[in-house]
TIPA-60946 format. One record per atom (N, C-alpha, C): residue number from 0; atom name; x, y, z. Coordinates in steps of 0.02 Angstrom, whole numbers. Layout:
TIPA-60946
NUM,CA,X,Y,Z
...
***
This chain:
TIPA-60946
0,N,728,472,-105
0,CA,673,431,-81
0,C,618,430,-133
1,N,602,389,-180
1,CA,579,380,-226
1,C,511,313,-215
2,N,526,288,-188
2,CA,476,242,-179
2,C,415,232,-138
3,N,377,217,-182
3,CA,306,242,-156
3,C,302,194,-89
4,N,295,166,-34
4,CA,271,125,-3
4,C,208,115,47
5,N,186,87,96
5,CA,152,87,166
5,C,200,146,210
6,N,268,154,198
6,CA,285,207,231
6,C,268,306,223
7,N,218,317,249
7,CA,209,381,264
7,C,236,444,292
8,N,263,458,273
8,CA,346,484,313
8,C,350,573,337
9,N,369,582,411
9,CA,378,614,406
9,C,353,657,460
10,N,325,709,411
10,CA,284,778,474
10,C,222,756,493
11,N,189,707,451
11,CA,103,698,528
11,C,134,630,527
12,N,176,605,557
12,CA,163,535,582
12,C,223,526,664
13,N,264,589,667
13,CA,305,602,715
13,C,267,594,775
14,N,197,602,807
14,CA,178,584,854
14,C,193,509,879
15,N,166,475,815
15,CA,148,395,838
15,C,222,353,844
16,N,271,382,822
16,CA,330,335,794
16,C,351,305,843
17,N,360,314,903
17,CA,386,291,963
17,C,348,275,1035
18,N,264,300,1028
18,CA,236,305,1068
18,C,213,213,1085
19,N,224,203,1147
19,CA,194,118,1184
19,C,163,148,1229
20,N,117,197,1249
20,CA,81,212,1301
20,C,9,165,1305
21,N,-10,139,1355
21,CA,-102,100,1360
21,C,-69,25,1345
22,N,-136,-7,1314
22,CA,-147,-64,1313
22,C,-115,-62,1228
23,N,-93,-151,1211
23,CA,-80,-145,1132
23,C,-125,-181,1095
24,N,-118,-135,1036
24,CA,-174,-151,972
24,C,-141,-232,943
25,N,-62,-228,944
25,CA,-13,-283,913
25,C,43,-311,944
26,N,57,-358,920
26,CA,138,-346,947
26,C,190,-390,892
27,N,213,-354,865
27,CA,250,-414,837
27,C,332,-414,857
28,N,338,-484,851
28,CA,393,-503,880
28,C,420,-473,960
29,N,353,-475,959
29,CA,343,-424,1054
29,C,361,-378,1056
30,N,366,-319,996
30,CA,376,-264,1007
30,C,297,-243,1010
31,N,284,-187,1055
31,CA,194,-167,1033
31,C,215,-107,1024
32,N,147,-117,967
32,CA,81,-60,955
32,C,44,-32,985
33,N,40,6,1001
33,CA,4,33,1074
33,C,-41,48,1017
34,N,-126,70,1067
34,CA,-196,72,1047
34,C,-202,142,1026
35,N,-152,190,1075
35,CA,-163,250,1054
35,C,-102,274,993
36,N,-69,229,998
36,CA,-26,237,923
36,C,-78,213,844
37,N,-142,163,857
37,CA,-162,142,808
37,C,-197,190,801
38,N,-245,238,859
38,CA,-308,288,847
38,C,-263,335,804
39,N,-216,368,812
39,CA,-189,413,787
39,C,-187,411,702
40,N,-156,349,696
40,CA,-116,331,641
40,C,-192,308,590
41,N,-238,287,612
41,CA,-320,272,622
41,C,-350,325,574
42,N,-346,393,609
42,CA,-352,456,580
42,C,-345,471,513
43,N,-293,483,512
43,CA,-249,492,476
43,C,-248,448,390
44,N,-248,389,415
44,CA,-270,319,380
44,C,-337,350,333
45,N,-387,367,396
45,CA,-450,389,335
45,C,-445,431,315
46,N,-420,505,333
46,CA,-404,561,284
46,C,-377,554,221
47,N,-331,485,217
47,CA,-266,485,153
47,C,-331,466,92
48,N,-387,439,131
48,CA,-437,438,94
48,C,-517,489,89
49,N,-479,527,121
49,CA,-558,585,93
49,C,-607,573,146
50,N,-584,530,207
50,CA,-645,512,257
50,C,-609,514,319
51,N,-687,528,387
51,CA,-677,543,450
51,C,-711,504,485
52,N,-670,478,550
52,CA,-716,418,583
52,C,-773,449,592
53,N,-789,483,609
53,CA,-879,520,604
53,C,-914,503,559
54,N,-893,486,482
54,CA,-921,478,428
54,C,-967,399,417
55,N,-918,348,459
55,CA,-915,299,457
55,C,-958,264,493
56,N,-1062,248,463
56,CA,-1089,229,505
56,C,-1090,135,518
57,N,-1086,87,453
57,CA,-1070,41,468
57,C,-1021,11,508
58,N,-1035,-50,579
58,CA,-1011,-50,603
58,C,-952,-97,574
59,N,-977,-154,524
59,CA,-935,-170,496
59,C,-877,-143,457
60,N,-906,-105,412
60,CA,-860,-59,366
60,C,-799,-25,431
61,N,-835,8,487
61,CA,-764,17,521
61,C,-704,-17,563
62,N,-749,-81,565
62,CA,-684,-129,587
62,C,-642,-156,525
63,N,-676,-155,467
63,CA,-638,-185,418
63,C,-569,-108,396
64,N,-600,-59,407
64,CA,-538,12,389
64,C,-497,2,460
65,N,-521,-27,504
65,CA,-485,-18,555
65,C,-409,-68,531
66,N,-448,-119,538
66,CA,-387,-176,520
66,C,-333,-157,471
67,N,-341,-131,423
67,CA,-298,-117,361
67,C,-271,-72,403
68,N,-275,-22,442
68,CA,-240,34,468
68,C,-197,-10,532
69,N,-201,-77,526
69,CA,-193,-96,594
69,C,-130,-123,542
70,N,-129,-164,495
70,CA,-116,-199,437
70,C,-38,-168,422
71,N,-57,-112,404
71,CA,-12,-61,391
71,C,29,-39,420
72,N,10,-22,490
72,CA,72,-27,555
72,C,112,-60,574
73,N,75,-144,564
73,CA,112,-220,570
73,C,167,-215,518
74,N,149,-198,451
74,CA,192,-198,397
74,C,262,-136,413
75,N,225,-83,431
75,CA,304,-30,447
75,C,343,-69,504
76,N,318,-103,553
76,CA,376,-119,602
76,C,406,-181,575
77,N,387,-222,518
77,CA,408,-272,523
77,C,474,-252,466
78,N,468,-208,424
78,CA,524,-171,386
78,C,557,-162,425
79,N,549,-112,479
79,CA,604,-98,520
79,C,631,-143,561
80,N,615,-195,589
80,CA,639,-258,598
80,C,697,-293,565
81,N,675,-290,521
81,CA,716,-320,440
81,C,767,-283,444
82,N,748,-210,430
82,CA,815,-190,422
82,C,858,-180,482
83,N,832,-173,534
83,CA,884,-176,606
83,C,916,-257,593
84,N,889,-297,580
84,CA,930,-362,567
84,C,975,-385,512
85,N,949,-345,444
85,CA,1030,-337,398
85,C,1063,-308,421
86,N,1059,-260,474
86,CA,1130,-186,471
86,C,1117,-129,424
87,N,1045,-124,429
87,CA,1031,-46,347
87,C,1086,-16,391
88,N,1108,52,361
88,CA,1126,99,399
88,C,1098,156,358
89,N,1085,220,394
89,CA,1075,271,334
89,C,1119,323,363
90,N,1163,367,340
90,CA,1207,393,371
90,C,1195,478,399
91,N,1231,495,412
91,CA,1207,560,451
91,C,1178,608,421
92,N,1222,608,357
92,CA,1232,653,315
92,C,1145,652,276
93,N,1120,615,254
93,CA,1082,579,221
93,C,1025,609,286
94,N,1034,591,331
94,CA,966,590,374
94,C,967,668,395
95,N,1003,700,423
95,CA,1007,784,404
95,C,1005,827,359
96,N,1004,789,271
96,CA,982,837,225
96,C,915,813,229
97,N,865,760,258
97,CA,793,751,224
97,C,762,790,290
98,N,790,808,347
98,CA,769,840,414
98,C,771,914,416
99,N,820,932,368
99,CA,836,993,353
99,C,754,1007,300
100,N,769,962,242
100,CA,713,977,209
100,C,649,997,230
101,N,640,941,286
101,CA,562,939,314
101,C,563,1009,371
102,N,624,1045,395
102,CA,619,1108,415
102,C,603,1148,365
103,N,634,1161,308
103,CA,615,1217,277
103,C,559,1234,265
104,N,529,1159,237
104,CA,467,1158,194
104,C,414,1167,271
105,N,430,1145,337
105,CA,364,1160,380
105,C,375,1264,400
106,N,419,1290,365
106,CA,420,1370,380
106,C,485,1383,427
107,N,541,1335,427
107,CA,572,1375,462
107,C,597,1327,524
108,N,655,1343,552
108,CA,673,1306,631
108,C,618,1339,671
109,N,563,1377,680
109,CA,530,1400,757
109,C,476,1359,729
110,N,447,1353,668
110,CA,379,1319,665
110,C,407,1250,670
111,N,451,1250,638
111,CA,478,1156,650
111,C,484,1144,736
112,N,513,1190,760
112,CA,526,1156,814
112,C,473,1165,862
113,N,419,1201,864
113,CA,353,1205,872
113,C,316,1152,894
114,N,322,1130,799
114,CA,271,1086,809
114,C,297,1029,822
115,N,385,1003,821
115,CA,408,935,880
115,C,363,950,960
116,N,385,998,958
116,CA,356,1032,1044
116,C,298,996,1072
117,N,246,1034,1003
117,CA,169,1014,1013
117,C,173,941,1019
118,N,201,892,976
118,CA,198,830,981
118,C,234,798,1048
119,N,284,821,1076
119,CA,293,770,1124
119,C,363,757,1112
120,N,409,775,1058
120,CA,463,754,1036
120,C,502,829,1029
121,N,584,805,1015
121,CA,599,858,1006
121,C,642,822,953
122,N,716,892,933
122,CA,733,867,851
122,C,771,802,852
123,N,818,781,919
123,CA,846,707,914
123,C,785,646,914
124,N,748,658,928
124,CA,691,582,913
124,C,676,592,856
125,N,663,670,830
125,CA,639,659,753
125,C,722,630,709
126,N,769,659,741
126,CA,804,621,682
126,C,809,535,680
127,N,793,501,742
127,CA,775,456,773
127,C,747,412,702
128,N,677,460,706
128,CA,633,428,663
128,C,649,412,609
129,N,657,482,582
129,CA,664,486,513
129,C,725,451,493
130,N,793,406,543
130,CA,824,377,524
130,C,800,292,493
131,N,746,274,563
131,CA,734,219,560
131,C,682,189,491
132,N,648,276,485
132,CA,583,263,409
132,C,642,264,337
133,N,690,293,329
133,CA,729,272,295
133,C,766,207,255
134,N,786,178,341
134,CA,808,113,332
134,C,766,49,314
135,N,694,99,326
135,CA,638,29,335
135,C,597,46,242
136,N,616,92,226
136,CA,621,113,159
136,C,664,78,90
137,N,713,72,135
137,CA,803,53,95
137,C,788,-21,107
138,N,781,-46,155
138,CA,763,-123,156
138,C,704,-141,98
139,N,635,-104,97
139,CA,603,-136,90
139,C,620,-127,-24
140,N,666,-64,-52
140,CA,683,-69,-125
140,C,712,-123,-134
141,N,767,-158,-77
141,CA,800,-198,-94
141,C,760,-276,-88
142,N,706,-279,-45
142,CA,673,-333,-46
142,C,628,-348,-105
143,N,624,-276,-161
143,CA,583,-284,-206
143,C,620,-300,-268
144,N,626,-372,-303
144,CA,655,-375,-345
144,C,615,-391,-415
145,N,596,-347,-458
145,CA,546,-357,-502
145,C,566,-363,-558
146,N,559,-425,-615
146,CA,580,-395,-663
146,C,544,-369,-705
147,N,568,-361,-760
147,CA,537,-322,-838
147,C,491,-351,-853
148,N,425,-341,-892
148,CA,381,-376,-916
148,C,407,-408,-974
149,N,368,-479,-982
149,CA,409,-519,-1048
149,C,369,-478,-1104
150,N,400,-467,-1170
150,CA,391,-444,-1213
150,C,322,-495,-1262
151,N,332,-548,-1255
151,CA,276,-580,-1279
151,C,207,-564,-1249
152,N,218,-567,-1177
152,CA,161,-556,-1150
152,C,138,-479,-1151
153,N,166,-427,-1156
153,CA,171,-361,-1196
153,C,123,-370,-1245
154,N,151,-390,-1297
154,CA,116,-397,-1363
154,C,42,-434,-1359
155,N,49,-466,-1326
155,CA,-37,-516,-1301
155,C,-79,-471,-1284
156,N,-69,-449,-1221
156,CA,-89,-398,-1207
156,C,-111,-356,-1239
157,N,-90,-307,-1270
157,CA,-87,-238,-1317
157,C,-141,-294,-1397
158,N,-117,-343,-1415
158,CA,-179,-366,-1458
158,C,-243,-353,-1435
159,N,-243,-394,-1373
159,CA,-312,-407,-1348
159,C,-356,-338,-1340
160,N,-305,-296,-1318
160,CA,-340,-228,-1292
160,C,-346,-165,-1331
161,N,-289,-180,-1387
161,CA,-287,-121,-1443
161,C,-359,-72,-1447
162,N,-412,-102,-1465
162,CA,-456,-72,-1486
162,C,-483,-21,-1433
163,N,-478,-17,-1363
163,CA,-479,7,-1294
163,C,-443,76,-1271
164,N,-381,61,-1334
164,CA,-347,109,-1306
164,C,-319,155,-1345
165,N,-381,202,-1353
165,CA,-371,267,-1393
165,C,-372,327,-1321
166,N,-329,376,-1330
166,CA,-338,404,-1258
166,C,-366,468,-1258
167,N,-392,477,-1200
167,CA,-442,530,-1156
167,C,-410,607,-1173
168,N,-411,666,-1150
168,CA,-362,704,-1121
168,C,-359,692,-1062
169,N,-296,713,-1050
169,CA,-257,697,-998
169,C,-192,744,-964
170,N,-199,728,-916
170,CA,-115,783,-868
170,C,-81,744,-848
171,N,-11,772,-837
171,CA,18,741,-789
171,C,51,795,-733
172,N,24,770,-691
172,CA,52,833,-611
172,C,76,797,-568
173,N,106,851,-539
173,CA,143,843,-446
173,C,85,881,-408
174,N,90,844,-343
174,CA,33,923,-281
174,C,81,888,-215
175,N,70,942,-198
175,CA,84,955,-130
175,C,29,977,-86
176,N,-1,928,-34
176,CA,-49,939,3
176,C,-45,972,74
177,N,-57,1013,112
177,CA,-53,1009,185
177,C,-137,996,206
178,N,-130,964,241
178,CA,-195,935,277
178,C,-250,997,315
179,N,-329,1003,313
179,CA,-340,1021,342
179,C,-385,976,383
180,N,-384,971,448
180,CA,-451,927,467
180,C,-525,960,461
181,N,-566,876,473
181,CA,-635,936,450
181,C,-651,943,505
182,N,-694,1011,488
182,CA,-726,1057,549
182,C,-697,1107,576
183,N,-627,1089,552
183,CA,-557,1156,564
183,C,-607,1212,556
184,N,-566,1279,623
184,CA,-591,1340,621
184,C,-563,1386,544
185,N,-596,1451,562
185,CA,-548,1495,508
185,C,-466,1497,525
186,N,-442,1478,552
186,CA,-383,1520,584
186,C,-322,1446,572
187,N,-349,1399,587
187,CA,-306,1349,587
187,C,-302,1317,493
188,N,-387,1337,459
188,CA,-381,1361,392
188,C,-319,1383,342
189,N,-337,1458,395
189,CA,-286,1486,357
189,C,-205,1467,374
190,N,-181,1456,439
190,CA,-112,1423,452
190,C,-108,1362,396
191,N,-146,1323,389
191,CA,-118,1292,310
191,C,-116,1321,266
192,N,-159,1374,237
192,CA,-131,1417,177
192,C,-83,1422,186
193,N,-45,1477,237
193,CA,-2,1509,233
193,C,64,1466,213
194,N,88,1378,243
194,CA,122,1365,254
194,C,117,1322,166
195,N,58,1328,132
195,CA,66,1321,86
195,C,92,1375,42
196,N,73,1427,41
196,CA,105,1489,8
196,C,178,1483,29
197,N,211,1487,93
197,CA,257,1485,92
197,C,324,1430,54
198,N,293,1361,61
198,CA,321,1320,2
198,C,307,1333,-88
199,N,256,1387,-96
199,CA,260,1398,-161
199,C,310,1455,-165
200,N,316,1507,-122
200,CA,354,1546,-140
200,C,439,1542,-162
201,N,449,1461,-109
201,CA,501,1441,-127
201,C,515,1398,-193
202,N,456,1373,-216
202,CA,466,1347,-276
202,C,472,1404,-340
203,N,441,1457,-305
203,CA,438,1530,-374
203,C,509,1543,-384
204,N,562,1540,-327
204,CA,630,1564,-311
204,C,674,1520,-353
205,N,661,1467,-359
205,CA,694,1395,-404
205,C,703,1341,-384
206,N,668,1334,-315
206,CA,654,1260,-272
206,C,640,1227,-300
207,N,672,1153,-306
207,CA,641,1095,-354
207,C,571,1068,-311
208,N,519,1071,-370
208,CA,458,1056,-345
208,C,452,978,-304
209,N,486,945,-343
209,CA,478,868,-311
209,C,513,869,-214
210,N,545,899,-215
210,CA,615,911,-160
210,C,543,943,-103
211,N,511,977,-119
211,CA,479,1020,-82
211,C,424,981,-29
212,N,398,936,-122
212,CA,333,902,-91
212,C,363,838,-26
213,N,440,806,-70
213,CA,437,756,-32
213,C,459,762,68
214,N,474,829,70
214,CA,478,887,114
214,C,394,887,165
215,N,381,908,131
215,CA,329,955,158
215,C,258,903,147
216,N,249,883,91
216,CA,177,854,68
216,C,156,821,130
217,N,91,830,133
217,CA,58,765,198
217,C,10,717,158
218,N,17,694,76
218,CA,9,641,52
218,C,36,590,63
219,N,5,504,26
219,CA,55,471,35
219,C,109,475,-39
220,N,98,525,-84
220,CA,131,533,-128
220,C,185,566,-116
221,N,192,599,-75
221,CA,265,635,-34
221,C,327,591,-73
222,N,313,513,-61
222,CA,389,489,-60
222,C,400,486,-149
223,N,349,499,-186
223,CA,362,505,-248
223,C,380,581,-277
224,N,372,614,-216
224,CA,400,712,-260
224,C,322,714,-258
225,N,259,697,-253
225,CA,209,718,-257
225,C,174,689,-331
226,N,217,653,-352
226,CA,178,624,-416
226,C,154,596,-439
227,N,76,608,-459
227,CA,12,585,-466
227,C,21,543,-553
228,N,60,547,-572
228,CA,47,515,-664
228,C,14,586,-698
229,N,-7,530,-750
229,CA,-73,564,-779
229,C,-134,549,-789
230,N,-186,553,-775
230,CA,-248,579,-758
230,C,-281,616,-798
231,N,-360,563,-821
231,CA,-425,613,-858
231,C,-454,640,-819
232,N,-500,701,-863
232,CA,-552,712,-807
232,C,-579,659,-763
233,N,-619,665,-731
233,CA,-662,625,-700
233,C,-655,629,-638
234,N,-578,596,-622
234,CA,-558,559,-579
234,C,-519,575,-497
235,N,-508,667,-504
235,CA,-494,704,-445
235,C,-541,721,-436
236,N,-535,756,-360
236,CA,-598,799,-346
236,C,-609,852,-399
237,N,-671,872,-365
237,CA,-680,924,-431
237,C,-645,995,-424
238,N,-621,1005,-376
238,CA,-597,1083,-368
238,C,-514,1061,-374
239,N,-509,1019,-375
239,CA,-424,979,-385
239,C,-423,1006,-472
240,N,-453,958,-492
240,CA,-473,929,-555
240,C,-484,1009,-617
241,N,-525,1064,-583
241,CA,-539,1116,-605
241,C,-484,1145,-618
242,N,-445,1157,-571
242,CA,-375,1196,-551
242,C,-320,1167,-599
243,N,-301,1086,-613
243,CA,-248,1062,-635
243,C,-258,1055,-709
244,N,-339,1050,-736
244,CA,-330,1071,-803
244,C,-350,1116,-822
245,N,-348,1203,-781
245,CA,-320,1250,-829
245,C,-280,1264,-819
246,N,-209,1226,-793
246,CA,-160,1248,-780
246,C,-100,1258,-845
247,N,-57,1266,-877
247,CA,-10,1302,-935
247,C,64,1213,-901
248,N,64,1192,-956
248,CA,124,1148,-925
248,C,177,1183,-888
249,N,223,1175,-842
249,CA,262,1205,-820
249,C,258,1245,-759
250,N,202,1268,-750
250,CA,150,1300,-695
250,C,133,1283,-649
251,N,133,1328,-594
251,CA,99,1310,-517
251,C,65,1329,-494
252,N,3,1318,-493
252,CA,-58,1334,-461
252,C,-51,1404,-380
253,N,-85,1408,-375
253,CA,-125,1461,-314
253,C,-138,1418,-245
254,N,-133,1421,-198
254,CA,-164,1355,-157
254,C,-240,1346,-179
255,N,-255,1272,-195
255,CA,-309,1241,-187
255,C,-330,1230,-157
256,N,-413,1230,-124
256,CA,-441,1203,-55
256,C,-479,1148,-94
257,N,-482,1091,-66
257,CA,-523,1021,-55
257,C,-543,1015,1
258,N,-590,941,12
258,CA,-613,929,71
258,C,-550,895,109
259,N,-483,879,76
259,CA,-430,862,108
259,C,-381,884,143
260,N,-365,985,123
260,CA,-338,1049,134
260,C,-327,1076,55
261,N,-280,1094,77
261,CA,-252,1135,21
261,C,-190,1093,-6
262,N,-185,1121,-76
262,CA,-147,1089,-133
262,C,-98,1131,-173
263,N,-50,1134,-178
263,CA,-15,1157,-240
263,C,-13,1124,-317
264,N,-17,1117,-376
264,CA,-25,1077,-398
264,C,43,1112,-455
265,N,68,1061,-468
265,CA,136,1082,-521
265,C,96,1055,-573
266,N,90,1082,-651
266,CA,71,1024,-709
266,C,119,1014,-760
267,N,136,959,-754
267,CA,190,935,-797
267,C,203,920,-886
268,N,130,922,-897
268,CA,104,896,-963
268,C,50,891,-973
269,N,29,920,-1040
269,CA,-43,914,-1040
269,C,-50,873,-1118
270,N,-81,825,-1131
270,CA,-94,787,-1186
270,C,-193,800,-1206
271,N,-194,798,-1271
271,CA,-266,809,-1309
271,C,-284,739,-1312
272,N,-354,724,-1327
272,CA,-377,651,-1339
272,C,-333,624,-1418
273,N,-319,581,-1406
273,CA,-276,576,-1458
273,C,-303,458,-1475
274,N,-291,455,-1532
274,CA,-272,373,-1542
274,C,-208,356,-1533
275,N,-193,290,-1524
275,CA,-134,264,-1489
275,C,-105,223,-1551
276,N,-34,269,-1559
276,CA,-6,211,-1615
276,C,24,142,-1578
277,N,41,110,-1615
277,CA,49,50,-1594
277,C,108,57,-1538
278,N,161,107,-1559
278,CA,227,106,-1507
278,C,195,143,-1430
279,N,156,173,-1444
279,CA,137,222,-1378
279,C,81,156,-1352
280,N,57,119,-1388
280,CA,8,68,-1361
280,C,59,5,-1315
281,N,113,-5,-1342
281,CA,171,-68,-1306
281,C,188,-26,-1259
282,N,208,32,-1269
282,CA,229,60,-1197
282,C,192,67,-1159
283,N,118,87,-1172
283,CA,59,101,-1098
283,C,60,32,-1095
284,N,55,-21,-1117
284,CA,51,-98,-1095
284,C,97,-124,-1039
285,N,167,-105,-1064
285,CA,232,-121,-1031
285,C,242,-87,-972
286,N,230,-37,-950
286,CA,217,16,-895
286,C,154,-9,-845
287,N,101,-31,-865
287,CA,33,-68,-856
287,C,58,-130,-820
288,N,72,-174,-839
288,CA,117,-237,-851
288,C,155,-228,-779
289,N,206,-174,-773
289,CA,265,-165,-739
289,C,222,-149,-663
290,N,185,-96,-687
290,CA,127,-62,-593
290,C,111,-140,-566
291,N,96,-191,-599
291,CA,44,-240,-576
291,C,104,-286,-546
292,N,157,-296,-596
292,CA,195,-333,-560
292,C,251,-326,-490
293,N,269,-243,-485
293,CA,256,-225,-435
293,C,225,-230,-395
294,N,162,-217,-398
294,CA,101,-225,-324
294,C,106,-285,-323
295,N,104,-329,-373
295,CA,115,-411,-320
295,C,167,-431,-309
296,N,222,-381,-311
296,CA,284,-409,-265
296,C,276,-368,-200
297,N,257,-323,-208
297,CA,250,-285,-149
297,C,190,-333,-92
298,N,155,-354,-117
298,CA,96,-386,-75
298,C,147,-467,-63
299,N,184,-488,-95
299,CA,232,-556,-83
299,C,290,-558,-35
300,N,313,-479,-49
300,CA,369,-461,20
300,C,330,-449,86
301,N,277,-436,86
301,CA,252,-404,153
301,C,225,-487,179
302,N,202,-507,127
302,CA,163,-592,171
302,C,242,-608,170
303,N,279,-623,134
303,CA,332,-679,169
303,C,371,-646,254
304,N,368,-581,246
304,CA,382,-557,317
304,C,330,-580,363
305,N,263,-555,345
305,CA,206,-587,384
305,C,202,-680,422
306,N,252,-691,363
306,CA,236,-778,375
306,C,303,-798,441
307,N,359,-756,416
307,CA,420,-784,445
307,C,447,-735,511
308,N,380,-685,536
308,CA,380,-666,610
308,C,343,-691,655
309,N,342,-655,688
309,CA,291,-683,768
309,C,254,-611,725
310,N,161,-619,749
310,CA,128,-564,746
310,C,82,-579,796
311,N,62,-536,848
311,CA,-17,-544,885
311,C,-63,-479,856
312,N,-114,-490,848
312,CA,-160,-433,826
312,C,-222,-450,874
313,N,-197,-411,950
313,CA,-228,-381,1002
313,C,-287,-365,967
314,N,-305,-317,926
314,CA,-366,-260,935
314,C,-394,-307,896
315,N,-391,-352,869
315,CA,-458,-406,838
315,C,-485,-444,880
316,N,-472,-466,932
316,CA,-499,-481,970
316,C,-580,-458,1003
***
């Protein structure tokens, strides 16, 4: 599972996956969204960004985060739509090693099955899920057909900008996050440490780091192994940011606390400010080039689904 998407997968989203309880936020193709499936998912939505509906005094600003979180929901069911109508299949085998994973990495069958408990579910709905976020995964690589950047336009590019691009220092890392909410006591604190320690310990043993995060992480970088690129200062938090560049390439951090929870941070590479020869300049271009044309296929698959379903969006009203 490699691809970054709108799909969030996994251990905090098992509440909402199936829930139609109340009135609906949506419906598409008359399936609904229930209101208390959007508050949840709502949450969650602003954490992936560093924020809490408490935070949020414009009233505008919160209908406009609302919508995108509303946006986003429309977009996961309409994947899964899609793919219930090709025939995805994802097979057993496949959906019990990524279930297995997401046991290990939450501590174990008693904390896994715990926390189905706490939610409302038990392990056949989660495999449920995690079959259907799969397929709505597998549909949506295959709906993305991008090609290569043209080489002329490469070179245009990289003219125009040459002079721009002498580079910073820089890292490149994986993290693995577990969430804390804010205002969390000491105790529920520390239950994320721990369950972070416990996924490092397994990475000390010879656990592949990516395997772990895409396991365990409660980013939306999970579906990438946890991988952030590379990154100057500046641009993490600062206790992120502190931690990942004094880290030794190869290395895994201590748990980190942010205002997000705690972090593991793997560092993969560490580069000095350096100038860009011309070959390392076509490749940051071509890579550059490639992210962008991506995101606007990604934003072209989701409207042509958008265009060629039924959608109601209840909660705008």
């Amino acid at each position: 599972m490699k691809l970054k998407t709108l799909l969030i997968l996994l251990t905090m989203w098992v509440p909402v996956a199936f829930c139609s309880n109340g009135p609906a936020a949506a419906r598409v193709n008359g399936e609904e969204i229930s209101e208390f499936r959007l508050e949840r998912y709502f949450a969650e939505y602003l954490e992936d960004q560093g924020r809490a509906v408490g935070s949020i005094r414009n009233p505008k600003a919160y209908k406009q985060l609302r919508q995108k979180a509303l946006d986003a929901l429309i977009d996961k069911e309409l994947l899964w739509q899609e793919a219930r109508k090709r025939g995805v299949k994802i097979s057993d085998e496949v959906v019990q090693s990524q279930v297995e994973q997401t046991r290990q990495a939450m501590g174990g069958a008693e904390v896994f099955a715990r926390r189905l408990e706490d939610a409302g579910f038990n392990e056949a709905t989660f495999i449920e899920y995690t079959r259907r976020e799969l397929a709505a995964q597998k549909v949506f690589a295959d709906l993305l057909q991008v090609a290569e950047p043209d080489e002329k336009q490469v070179r245009a590019f990289y003219e125009e900008h040459r002079a721009e691009m002498s580079t910073p220092e820089q890292i490149q890392a994986r993290h693995i996050l577990v969430k804390v909410p804010q205002g969390a006591d000491a105790a529920t604190v520390e239950a994320a440490r721990l369950r972070l320690e416990e996924m490092r310990v397994k990475i000390s043993q010879g656990e592949d780091f990516a395997s772990i995060a895409r396991a365990g992480s409660e980013d939306a970088s999970a579906t990438e192994g946890g991988d952030l690129g590379y990154f100057p200062r500046g641009r993490m938090m600062p206790e992120f940011e502190a931690a990942a560049f004094a880290l030794a390439p190869g290395s895994v951090s201590a748990p980190v606390r942010t205002p997000l929870g705690w972090h593991l941070i793997y560092l993969q590479n560490h580069q000095e400010a350096a100038d860009v020869s011309e070959a390392q300049g076509l490749e940051m271009v071509r890579a550059y080039l490639a992210r962008q044309q991506k995101s606007q296929a990604r934003l072209q698959v989701l409207g042509q689904l958008r265009s060629s379903n039924r959608i109601e969006r209840i909660d705008d009203d």
